[in-house]
N, C-alpha and C positions, 0 to 999 in steps of 0.2 A: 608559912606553908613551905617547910623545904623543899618538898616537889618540886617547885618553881626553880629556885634555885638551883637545884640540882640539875634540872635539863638547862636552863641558861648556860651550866659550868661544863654539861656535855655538849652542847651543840656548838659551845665556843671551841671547843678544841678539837669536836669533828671537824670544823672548817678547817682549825690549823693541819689536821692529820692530811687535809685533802692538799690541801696547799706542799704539804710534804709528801704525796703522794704515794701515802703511806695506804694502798686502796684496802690492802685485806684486813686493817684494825679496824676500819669503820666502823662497816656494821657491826662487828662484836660490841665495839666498841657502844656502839650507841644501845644496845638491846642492852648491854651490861645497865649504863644510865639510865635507862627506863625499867629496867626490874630495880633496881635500890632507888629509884623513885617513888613507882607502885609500894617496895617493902615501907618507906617512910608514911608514906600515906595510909595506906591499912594500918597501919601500928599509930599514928596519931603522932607521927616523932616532930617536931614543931622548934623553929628558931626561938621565938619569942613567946609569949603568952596572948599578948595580941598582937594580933599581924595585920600589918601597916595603919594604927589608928586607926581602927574600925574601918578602913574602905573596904578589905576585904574580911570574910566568914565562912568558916567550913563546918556547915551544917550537915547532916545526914545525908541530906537529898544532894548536894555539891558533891560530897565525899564519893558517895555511891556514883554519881555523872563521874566522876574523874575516876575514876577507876575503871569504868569500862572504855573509858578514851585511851587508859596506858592501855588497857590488857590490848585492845583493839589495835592500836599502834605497834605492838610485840608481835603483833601476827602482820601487820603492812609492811615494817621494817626488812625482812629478810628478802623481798619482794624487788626492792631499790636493786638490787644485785640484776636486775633482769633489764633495767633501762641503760641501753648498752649505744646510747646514739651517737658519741665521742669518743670510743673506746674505754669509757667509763671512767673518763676522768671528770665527770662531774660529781661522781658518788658522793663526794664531800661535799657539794656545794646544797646537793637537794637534801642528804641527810640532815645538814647543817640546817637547812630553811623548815624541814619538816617538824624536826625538835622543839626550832623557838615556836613556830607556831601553836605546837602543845600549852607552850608558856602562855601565850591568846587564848587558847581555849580554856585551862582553867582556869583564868582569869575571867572571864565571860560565865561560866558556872558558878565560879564564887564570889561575883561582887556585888558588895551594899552601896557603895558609891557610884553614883551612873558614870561619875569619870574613868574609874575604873573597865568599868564593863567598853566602854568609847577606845578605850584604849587596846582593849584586847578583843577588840572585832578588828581592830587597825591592822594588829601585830600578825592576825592569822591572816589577812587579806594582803597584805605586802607579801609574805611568802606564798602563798595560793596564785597569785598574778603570776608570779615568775613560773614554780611550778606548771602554771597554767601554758608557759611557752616556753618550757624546756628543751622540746626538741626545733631548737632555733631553725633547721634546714626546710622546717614542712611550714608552709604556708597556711596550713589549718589552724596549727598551734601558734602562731605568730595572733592568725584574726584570733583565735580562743582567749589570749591572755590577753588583746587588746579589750575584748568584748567585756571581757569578765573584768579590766579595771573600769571602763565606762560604769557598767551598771554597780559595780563595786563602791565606787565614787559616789554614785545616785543614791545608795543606801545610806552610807555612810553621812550624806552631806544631809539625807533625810531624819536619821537618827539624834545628828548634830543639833540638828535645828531642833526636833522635838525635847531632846534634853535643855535644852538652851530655855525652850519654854516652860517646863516641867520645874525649872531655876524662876524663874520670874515669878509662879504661878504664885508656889509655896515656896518658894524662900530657903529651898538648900536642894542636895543634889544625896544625900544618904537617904536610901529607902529605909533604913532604922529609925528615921526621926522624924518622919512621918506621925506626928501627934497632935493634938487641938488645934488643928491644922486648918480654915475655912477655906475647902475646893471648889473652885468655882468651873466658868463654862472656861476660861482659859487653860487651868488644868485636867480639863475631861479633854481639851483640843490638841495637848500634848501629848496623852496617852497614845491616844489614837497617833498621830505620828512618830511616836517611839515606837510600837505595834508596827506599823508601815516600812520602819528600819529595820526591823526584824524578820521581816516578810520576805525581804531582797534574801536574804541570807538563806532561807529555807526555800526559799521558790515557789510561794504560796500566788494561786493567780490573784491578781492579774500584775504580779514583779516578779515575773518565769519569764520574760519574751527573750531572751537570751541564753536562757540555762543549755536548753538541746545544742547550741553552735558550741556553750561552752564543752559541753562534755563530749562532744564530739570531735571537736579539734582537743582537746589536750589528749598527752600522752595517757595512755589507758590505767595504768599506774596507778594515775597521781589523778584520774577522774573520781577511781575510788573512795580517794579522801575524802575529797571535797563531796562525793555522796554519804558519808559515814561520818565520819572523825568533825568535819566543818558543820553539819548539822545536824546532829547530838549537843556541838557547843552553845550552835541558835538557840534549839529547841531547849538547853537548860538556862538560857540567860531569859529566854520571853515566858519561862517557869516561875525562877524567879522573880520579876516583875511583876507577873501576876499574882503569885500569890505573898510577898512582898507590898505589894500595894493593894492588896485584895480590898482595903478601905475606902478606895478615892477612884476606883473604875468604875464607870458608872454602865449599869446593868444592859444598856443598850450595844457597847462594846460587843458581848455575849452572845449579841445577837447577830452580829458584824460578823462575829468568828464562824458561825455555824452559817453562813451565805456565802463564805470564804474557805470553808471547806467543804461545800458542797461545789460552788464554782474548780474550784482544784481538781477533784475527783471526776467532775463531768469532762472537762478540758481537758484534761490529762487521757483520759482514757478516750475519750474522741478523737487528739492526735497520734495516739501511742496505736491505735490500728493502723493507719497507713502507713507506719514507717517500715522504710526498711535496713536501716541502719541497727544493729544490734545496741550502739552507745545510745542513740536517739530517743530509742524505745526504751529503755532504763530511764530515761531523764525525764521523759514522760509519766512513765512507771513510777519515779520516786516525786512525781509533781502529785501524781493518785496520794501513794502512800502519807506525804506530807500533809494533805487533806483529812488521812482518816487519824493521824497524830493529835492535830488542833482539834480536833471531837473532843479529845481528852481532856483539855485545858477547858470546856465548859463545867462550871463546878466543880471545880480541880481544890482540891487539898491536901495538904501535907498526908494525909492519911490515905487517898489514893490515886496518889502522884505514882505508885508504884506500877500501874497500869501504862502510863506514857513511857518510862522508863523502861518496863516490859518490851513495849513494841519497837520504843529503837533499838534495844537488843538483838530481837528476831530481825529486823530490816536490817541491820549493820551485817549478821552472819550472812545473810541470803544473800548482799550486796556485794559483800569482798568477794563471796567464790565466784557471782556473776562476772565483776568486771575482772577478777584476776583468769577466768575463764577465757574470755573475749581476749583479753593480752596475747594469750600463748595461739589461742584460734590464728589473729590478728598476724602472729610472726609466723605460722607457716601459710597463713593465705592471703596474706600481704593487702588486706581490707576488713572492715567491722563488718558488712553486711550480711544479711540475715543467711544468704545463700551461701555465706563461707561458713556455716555451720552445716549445713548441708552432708551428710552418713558419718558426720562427725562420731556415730558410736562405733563403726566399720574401722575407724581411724585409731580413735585412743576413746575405749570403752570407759575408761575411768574417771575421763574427763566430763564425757557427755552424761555419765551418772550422777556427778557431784552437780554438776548445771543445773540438771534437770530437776533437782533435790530444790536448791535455792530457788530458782524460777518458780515452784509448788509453791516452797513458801512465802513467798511475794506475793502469790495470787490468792493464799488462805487457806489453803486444802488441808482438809483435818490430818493429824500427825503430827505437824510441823509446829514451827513457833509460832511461824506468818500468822495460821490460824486462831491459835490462843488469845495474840496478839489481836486480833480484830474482834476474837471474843471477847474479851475483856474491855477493849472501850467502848463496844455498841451496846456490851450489858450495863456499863455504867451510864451510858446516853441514855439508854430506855428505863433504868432508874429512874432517874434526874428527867422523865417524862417527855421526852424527844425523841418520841416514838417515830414522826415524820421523817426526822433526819436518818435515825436508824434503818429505818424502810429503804430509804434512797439510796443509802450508802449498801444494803445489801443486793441491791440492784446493780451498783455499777461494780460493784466487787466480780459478781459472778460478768458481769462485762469484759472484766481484766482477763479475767482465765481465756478466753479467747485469744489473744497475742502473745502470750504465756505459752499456750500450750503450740500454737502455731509454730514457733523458736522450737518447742521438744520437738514436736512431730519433723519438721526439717532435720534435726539432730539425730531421730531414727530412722531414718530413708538408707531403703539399701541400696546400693549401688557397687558395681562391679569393680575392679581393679583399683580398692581401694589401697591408699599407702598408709603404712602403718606407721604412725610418729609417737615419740613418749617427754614425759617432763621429766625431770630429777626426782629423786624419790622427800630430797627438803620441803618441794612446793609440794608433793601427793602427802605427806605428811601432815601440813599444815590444813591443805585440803580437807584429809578426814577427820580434823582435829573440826575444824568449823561446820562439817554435812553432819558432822556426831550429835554437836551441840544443836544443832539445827531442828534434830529428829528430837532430841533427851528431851529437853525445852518443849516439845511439843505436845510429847508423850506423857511426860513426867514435870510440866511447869511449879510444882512444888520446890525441885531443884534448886531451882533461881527466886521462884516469890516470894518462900518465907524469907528468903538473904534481901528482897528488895523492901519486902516490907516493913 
């Protein structure tokens, strides 16, 4: 997979550029790396024939995950220019950490070897810690990257152990060789705690009790990632595995998932009303949405995997204008909270347009992707005759729109002597490039599903 390589060969020498404090190559520098990475990818341009002995494999459904991870990172990249906490001499250092971590991520969408996958949950979580307390001065961020390696650690040490077992059970660690294999209760006991490893990562309850501190103390930036980019990679590695192993998970698993994402969705949105923190409520917000994800994964197969894939699409667009929203809020009102949105459209009309855009689609409002996107797996729920869960889940759906629209209606509150502030026309750019997609997708989801299907 030259992908890989090739961001390991940029992200080596963004650090060196930083170190030479070379600030204005970077980022060219690294968007250049990630499009002729993306180009290698689409095109299938490959070092070897097989890449690394079978540990790892790029199947359709990986290739397809990695490609919205680069395109998604092409659009976060120009963004770094805005985290200005040093005089921006860090630029290299978070560039540098963001890249390899791409390196973790495809690696976690494409591995047959659980070592593999072990290793690239590691690689994105050493750089996400750090990220996670980038701006060393504020005390938020300091707890944020503490919190997030504790519970970091708690996944990882969970994961460990469950592969460890998964080794014992059957007797190898490649989910390719998975053949006349007898599973016993030992290997149903590992699943479920490789599941459980997977869980931390996405923030599915009840392994969230730290996501809100996290994303509220890290730099707003770099919260996005970790909302978008960090699980996309969960969410195609516990794909994977499941359908990977679809032989040896035993049917009660199934049932685990769907009382796991009904739990998610009910919690999520019972603390996501009180807050008033604009990061909090998003973390909340994406503890909901990760609930209605694992819907999908019930009776999930390669044939309508493109449905999961769908909705992290829609949730990733909705996500970056939200928290890249909240950033620039953040720099002229010097706090996340819900009231520093407040005649925010009296302010910078264009901003509070694109919000208000994404915030719809996170809640499901027809047009948008958000919508499509919960179309499409509560239709495949009520297929697959999980009628009850369906019901529930359109219950708390229209629950969410409540704190959603709370956040708009602050946003158009008039108010007198408002001051008129603007972005650069780079980020309004990118902006319209993501509210486009946002609306096309939702309008027009053929755009995107015959290419996912």
């Amino acid at each position: 997979m030259l992908s890989i390589v090739i961001l390991t060969i940029v992200a080596t020498i963004t650090l060196y550029l930083g170190f030479q404090k070379q600030r204005g190559l970077i980022i060219p520098f690294g968007l250049l790396g990630l499009i002729f990475s993306l180009f290698c990818l689409v095109n299938n341009v490959q070092l070897w024939n097989e890449w690394m002995q079978g540990l790892m494999s790029v199947d359709s459904i990986s290739k397809t995950i990695s490609i919205i991870i680069l395109v998604a990172a092409i659009f976060i990249l120009p963004f770094f220019n805005l985290f200005n906490k040093r005089g921006n001499e860090e630029v290299g250092d978070v560039t540098g950490l963001f890249l390899f971590s791409l390196v973790g991520i495809i690696m976690m969408v494409s591995y047959r070897d659980m070592i593999i996958l072990f290793l690239g949950v590691e690689i994105v979580s050493i750089a996400m810690y750090i990220l996670a307390g980038a701006d060393r001065r504020k005390l938020s961020s300091n707890e944020a990257s503490l919190k997030y390696f504790i519970m970091g650690a708690f996944g990882s040490a969970i994961l460990l152990f469950g592969i460890a077992l998964f080794y014992v059970s059957t007797g190898t660690m490649n989910l390719d060789k998975l053949t006349n294999i007898n599973f016993s209760s030992l290997s149903q006991l590992s699943v479920l705690i490789i599941f459980c490893g997977l869980a931390f990562k996405v923030a599915l309850v009840p392994f969230h009790f730290w996501a809100p501190d996290v994303y509220e103390g890290t730099p707003t930036i770099y919260t996005g990632i970790m909302a978008t980019i960090v699980k996309i990679g969960a969410f195609g590695a516990m794909y994977q595995f499941i359908t990977l192993g679809s032989g040896f998970i035993p049917s009660w698993m199934f049932w685990l998932i769907s009382f796991i994402a009904l739990a998610s969705m009910l919690l999520g949105n019972i603390m996501a009303l009180g807050q008033t923190s604009m990061k909090r409520l998003l973390a909340y917000s994406s503890i909901v949405q990760a609930g209605f994800i694992v819907i999908g994964f019930i009776n999930i197969t390669p044939q309508n995997a493109w449905q999961v894939i769908y909705y992290l699409v829609a949730y990733t667009l909705a996500s970056l204008v939200c928290f890249f929203s909240i950033h620039f809020i953040e720099e002229q009102k010097g706090t996340d909270q819900i009231s520093a949105a407040e005649n925010l459209y009296s302010e910078n009309p264009f901003l509070a347009i694109v919000f208000s855009i994404a915030l719809i689609s996170l809640g499901g409002i027809p047009l948008t992707a958000g919508f499509m996107a919960k179309f499409f797996i509560l239709n495949n729920a009520a297929y697959n005759n999980s009628i009850t869960l369906v019901v529930i889940a359109l219950v708390l759906a229209v629950v969410s729109m409540y704190y959603y629209f709370r956040l708009i209606n602050m946003m158009f509150t008039n108010k007198i002597n408002a001051i008129n502030w603007k972005i650069g026309w780079m980020y309004q750019f990118l902006f319209v490039i993501l509210s486009v997609l946002t609306i096309a997708f939702g309008t027009m989801p053929a755009l995107i599903v015959d290419w996912l299907k």
